[in-house]
Structure formats: C-alpha cells, structure tokens
OpenMM code with the backbone's topology and positions (N, CA, C; nanometers):
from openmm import Vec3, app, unit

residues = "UNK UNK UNK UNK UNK UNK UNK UNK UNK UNK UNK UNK UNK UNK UNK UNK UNK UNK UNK UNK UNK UNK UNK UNK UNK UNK UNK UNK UNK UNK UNK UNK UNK UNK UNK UNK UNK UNK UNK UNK UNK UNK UNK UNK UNK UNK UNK UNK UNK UNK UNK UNK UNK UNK UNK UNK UNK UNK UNK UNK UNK UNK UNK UNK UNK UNK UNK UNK UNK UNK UNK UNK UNK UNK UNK UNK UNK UNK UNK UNK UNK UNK UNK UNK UNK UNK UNK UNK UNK UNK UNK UNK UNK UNK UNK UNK UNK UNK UNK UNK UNK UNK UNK UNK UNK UNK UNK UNK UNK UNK UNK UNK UNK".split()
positions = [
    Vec3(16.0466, 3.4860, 8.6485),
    Vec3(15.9141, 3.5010, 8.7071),
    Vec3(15.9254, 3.4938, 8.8586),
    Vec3(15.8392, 3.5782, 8.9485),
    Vec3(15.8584, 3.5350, 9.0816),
    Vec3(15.7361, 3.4948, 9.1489),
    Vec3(15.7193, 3.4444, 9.3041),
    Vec3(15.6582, 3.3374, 9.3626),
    Vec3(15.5317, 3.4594, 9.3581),
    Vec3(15.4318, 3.3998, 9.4013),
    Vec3(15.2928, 3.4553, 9.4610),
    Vec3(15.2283, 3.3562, 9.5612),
    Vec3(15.2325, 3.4260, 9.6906),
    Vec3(15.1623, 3.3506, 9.7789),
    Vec3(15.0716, 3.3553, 9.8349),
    Vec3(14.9133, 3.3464, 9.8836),
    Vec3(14.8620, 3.4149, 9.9443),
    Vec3(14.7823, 3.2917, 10.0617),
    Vec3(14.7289, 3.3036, 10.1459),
    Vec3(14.6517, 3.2128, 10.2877),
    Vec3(14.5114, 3.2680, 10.2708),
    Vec3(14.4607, 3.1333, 10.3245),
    Vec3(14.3283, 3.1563, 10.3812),
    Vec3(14.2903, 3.0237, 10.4903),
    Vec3(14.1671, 3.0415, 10.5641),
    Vec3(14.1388, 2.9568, 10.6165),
    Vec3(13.9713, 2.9071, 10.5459),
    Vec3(14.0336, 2.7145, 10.5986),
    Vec3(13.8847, 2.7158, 10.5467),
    Vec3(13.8368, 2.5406, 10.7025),
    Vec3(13.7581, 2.5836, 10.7923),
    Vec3(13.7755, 2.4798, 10.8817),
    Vec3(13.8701, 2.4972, 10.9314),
    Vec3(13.9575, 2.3778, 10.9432),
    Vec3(14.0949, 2.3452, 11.0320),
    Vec3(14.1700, 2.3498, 10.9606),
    Vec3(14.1760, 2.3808, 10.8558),
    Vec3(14.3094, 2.3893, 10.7090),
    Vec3(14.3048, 2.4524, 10.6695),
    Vec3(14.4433, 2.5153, 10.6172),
    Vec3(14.5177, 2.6291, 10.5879),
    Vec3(14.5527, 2.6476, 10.4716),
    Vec3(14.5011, 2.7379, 10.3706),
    Vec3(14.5016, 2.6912, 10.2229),
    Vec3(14.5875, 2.7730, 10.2057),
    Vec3(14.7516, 2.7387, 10.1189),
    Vec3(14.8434, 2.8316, 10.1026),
    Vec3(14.8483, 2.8244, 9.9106),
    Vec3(14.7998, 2.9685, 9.8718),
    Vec3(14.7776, 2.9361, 9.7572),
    Vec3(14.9133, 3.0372, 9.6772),
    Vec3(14.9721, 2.8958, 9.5333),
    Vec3(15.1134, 2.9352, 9.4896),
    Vec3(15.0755, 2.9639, 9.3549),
    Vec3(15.1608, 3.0837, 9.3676),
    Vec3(15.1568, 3.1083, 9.1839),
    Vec3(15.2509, 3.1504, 9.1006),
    Vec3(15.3338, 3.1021, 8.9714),
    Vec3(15.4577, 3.1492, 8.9514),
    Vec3(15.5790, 3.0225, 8.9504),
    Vec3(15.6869, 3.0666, 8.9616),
    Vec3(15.8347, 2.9544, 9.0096),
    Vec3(15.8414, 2.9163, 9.0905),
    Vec3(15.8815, 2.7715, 9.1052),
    Vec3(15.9115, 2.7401, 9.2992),
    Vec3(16.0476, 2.6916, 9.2206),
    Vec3(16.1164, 2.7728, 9.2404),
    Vec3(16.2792, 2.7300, 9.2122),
    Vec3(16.4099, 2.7869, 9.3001),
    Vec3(16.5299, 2.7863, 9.3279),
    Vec3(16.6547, 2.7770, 9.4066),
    Vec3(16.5959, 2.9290, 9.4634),
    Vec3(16.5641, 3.0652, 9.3627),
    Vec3(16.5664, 3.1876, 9.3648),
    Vec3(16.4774, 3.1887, 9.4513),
    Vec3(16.3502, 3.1227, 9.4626),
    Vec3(16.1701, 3.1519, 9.5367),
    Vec3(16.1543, 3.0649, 9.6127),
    Vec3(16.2105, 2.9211, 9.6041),
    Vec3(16.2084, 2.8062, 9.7262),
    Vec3(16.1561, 2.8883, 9.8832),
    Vec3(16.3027, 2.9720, 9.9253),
    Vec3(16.3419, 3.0476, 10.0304),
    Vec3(16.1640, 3.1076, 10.1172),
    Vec3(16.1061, 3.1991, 10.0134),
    Vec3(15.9593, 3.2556, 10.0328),
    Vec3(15.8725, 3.1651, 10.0334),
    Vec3(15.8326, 3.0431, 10.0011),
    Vec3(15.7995, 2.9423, 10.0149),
    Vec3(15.8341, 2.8906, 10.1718),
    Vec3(15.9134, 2.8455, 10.1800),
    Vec3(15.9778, 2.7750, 10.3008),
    Vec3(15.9431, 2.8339, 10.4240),
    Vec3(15.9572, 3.0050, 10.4343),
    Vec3(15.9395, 3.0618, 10.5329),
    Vec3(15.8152, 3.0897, 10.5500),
    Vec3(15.6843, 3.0868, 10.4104),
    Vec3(15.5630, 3.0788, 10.4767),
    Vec3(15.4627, 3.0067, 10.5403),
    Vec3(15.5848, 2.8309, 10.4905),
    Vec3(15.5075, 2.6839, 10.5694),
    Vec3(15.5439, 2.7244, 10.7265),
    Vec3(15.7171, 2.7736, 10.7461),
    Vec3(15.7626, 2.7630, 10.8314),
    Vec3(15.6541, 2.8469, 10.9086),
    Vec3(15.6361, 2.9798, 10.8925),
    Vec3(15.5444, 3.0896, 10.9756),
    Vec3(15.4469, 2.9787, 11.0034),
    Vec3(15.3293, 2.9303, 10.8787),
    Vec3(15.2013, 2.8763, 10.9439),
    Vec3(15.2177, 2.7878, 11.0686),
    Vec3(15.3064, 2.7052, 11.0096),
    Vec3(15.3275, 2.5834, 11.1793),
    Vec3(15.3744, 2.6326, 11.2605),
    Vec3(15.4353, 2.7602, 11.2642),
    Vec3(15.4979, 2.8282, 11.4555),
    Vec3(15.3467, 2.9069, 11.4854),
    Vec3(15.2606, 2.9300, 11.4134),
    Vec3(15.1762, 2.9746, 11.4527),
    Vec3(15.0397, 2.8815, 11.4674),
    Vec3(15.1014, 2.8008, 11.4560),
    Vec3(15.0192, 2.6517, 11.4726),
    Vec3(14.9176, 2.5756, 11.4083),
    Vec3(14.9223, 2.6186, 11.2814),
    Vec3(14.8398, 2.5831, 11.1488),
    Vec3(14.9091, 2.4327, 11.0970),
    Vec3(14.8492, 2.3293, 11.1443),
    Vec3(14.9438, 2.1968, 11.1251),
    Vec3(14.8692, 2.1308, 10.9982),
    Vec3(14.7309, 2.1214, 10.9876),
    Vec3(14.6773, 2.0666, 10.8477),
    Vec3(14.6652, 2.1844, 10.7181),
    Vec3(14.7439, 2.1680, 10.6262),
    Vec3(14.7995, 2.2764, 10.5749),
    Vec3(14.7369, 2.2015, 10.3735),
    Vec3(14.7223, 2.2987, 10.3147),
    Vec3(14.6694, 2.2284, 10.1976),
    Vec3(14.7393, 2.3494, 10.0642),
    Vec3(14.8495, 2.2978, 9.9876),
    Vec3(14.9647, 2.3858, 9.9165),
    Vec3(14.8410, 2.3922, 9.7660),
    Vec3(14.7843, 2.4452, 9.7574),
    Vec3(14.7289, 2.5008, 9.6294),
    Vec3(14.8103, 2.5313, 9.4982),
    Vec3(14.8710, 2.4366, 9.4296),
    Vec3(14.9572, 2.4201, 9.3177),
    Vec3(14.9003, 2.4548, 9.1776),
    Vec3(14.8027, 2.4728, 9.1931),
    Vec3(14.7370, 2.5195, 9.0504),
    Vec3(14.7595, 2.6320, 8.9675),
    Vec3(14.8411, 2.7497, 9.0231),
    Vec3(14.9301, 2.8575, 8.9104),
    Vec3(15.0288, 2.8450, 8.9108),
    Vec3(15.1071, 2.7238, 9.0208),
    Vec3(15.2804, 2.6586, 8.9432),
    Vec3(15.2878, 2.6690, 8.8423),
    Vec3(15.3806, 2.7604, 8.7708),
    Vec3(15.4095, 2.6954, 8.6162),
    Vec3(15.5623, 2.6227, 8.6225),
    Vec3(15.6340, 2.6138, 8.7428),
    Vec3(15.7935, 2.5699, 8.7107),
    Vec3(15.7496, 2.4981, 8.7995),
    Vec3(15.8319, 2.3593, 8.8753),
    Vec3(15.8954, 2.3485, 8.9999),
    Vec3(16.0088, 2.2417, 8.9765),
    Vec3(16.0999, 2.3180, 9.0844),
    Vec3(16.2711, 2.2058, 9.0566),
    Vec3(16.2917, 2.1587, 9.1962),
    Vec3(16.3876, 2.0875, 9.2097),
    Vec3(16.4130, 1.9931, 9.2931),
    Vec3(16.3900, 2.0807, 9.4478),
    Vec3(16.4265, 2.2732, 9.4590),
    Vec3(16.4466, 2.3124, 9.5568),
    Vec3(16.3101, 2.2981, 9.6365),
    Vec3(16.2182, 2.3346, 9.5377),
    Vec3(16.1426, 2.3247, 9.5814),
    Vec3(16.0342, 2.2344, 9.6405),
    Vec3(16.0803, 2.0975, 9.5289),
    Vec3(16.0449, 1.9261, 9.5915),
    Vec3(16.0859, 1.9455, 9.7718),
    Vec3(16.1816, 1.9593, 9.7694),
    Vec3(16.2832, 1.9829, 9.8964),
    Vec3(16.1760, 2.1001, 10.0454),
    Vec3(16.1200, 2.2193, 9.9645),
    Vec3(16.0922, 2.2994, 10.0357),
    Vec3(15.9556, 2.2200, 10.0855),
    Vec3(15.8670, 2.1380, 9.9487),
    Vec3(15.7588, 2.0846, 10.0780),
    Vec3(15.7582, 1.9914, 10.1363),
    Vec3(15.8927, 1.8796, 10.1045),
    Vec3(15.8970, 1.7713, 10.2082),
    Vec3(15.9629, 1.8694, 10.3140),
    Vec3(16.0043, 1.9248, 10.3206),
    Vec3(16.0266, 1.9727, 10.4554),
    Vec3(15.8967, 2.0160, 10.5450),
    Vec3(15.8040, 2.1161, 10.4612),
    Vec3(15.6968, 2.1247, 10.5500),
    Vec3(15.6275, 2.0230, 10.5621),
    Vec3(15.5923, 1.9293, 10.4746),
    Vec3(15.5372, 1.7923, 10.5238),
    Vec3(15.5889, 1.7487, 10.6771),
    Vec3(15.7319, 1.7302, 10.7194),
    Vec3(15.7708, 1.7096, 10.8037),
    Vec3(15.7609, 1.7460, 10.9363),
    Vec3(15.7575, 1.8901, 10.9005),
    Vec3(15.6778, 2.0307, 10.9640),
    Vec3(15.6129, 1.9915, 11.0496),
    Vec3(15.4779, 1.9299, 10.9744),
    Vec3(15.3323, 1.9554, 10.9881),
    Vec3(15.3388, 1.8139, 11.0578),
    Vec3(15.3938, 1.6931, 11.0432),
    Vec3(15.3836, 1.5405, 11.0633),
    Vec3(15.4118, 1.5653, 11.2290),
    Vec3(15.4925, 1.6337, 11.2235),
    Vec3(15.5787, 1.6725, 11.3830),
    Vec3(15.4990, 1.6822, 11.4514),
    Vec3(15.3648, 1.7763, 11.4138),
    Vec3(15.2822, 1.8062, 11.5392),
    Vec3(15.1412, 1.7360, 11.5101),
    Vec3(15.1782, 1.6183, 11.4422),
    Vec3(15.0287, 1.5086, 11.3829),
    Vec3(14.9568, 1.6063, 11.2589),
    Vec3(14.9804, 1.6472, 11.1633),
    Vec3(14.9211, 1.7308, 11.0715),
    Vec3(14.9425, 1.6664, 11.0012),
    Vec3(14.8986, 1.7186, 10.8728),
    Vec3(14.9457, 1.6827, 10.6970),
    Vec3(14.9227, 1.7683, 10.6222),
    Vec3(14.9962, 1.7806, 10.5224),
    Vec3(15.0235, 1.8743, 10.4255),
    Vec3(15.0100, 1.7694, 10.2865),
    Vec3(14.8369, 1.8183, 10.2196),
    Vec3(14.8159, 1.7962, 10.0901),
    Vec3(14.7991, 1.9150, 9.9622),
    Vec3(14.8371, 1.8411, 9.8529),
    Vec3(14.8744, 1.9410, 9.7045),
    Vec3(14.7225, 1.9381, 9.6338),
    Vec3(14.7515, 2.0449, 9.5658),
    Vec3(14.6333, 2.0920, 9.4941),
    Vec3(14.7306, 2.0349, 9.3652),
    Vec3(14.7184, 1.9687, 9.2690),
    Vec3(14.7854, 1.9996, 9.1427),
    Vec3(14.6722, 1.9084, 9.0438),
    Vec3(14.6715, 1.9791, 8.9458),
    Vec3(14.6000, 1.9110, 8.7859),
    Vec3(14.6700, 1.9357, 8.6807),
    Vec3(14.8038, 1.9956, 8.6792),
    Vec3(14.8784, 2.0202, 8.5640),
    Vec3(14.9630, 1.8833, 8.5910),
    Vec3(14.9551, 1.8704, 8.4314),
    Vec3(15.0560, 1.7159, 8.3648),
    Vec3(15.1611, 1.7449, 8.4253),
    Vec3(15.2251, 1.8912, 8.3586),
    Vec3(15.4120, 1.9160, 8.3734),
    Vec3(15.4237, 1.8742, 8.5188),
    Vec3(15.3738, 1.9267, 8.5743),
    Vec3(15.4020, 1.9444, 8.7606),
    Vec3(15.3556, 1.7909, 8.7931),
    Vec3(15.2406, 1.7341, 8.7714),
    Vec3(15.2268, 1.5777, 8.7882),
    Vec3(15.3512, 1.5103, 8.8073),
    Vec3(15.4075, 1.5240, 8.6749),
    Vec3(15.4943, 1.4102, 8.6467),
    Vec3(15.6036, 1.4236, 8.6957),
    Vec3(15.6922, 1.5131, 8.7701),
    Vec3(15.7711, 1.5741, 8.8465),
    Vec3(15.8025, 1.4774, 8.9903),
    Vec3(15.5829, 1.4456, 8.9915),
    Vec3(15.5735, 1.4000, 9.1479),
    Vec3(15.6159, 1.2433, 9.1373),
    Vec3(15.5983, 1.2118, 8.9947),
    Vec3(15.5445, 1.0808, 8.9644),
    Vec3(15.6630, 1.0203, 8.9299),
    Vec3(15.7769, 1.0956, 8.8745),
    Vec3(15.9507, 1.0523, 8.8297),
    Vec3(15.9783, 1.0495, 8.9797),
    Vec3(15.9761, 1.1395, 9.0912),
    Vec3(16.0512, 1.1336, 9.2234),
    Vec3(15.9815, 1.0707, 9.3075),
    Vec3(15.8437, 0.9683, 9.2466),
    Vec3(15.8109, 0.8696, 9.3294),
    Vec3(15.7347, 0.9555, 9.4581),
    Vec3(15.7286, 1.0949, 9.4649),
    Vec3(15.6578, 1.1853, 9.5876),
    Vec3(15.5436, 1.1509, 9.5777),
    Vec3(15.4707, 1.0771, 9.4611),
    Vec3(15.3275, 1.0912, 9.5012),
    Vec3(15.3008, 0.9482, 9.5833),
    Vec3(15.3896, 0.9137, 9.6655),
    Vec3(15.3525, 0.8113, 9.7491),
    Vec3(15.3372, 0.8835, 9.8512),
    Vec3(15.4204, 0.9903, 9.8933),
    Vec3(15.4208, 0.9972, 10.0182),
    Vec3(15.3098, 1.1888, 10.0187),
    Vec3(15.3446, 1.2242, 9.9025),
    Vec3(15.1679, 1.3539, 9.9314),
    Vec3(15.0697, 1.2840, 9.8899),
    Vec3(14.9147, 1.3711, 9.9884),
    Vec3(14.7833, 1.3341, 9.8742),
    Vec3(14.8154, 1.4328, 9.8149),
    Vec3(14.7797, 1.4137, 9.6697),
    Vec3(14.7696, 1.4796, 9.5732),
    Vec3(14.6336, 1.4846, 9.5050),
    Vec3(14.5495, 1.6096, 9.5170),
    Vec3(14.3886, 1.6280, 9.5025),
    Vec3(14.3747, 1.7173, 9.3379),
    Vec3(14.2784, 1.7489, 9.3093),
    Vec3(14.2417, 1.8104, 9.1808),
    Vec3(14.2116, 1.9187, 9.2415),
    Vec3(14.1276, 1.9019, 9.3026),
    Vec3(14.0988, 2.0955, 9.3384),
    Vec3(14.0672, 2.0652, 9.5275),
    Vec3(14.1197, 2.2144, 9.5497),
    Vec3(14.0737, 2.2730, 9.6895),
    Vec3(13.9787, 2.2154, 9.7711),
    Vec3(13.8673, 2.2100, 9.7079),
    Vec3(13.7812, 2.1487, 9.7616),
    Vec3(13.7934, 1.9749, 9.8384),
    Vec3(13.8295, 1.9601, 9.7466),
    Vec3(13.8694, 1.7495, 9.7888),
    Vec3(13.9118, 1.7814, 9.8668),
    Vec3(14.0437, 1.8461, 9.8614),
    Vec3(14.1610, 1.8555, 9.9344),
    Vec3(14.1139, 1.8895, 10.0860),
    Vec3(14.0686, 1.9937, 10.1229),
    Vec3(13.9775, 2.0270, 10.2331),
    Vec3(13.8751, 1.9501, 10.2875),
    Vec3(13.8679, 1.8483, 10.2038),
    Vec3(13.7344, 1.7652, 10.2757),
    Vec3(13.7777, 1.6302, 10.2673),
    Vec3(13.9078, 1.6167, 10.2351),
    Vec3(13.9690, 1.4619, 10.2870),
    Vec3(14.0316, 1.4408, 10.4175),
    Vec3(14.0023, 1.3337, 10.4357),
    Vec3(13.9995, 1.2885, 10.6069),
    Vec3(14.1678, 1.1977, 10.6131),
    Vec3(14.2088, 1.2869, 10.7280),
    Vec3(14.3807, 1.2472, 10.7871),
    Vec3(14.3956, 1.0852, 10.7947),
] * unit.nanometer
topology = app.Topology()
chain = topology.addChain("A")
for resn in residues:
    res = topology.addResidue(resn, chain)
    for name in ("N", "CA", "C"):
        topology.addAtom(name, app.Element.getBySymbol(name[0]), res)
C-alpha cells in the first residue's frame, strides 16, 4: 500500500492529513513533507492519523523527528489518532508521553501549547 498525504490550513496550524503505510518504504514522503512545512515556517503542525492503517518503528522515528522540528522553533506537533492498532503502538513505546494525542481534528486545533 502507499502513503497519501495531503495539507491544509486551519488558524495557525497545519493539518497534514495521512493515509495508507507509514513504513521503511513511505517514512521518506512523510519526513520530507514535515521537513518542507517547517522550512516554510509552519511550526504548529497537527499529523491527522486517522487513515493509518500500518505504522512501524520508521515511522515512530519520522515524527519524533518532526516533533523536534517544530520544538526548535517553539511549535508542537499533535496526532489525530482513534484507532486501537495505532494507539497501542504509542502506548508500548511509551510516545504518548511525549505527543498530544487528540480524537479528532478539531480538539487537536483548538488545544492550547
């Protein structure tokens, strides 16, 4: 299966919405579209996880990196996710300490840094 990505703006945040694998093969397209938003200076960034159907470690990897990204220039980068599989992913690697992790778009966009 391969990635689907698409942007929008909503306010000051940057809704990057994923659909498909985030694995070793799709990580890469991923990576380079956090990377694009923050050189173009989109620092509060909100990853719309709700048509993930896979994700593996590359991709754990691809959004702590943009987390890092985004921290660099005082931003944050929060997840859209309500699927169990993908939950528990966050919840074995202990990540959901360090993302918010919202139910839908909306929260996500209207929670305060």
């Amino acid at each position: 299966m391969d990635l689907s990505l698409s942007t929008e703006t909503m306010g000051d945040r940057t809704i990057v919405r994923v659909g498909g694998e985030i694995d070793v093969y799709t990580a890469p397209k991923l990576r380079e579209q956090l990377v694009e938003l923050v050189n173009d200076g989109s620092f509060h960034l909100v990853v719309d996880m709700e048509g993930v159907d896979f994700l593996d470690s590359t991709g754990l990897g691809v959004l702590v990196g943009g987390l890092k990204r985004v921290r660099a220039h005082e931003g944050s980068l929060r997840l859209v996710c309500n699927q169990e599989r993908i939950l528990k992913i966050f919840r074995i690697t202990v990540l959901t300490k360090v993302f918010p992790i919202h139910t839908s778009v909306e929260e996500a966009v209207a929670a305060t840094d």
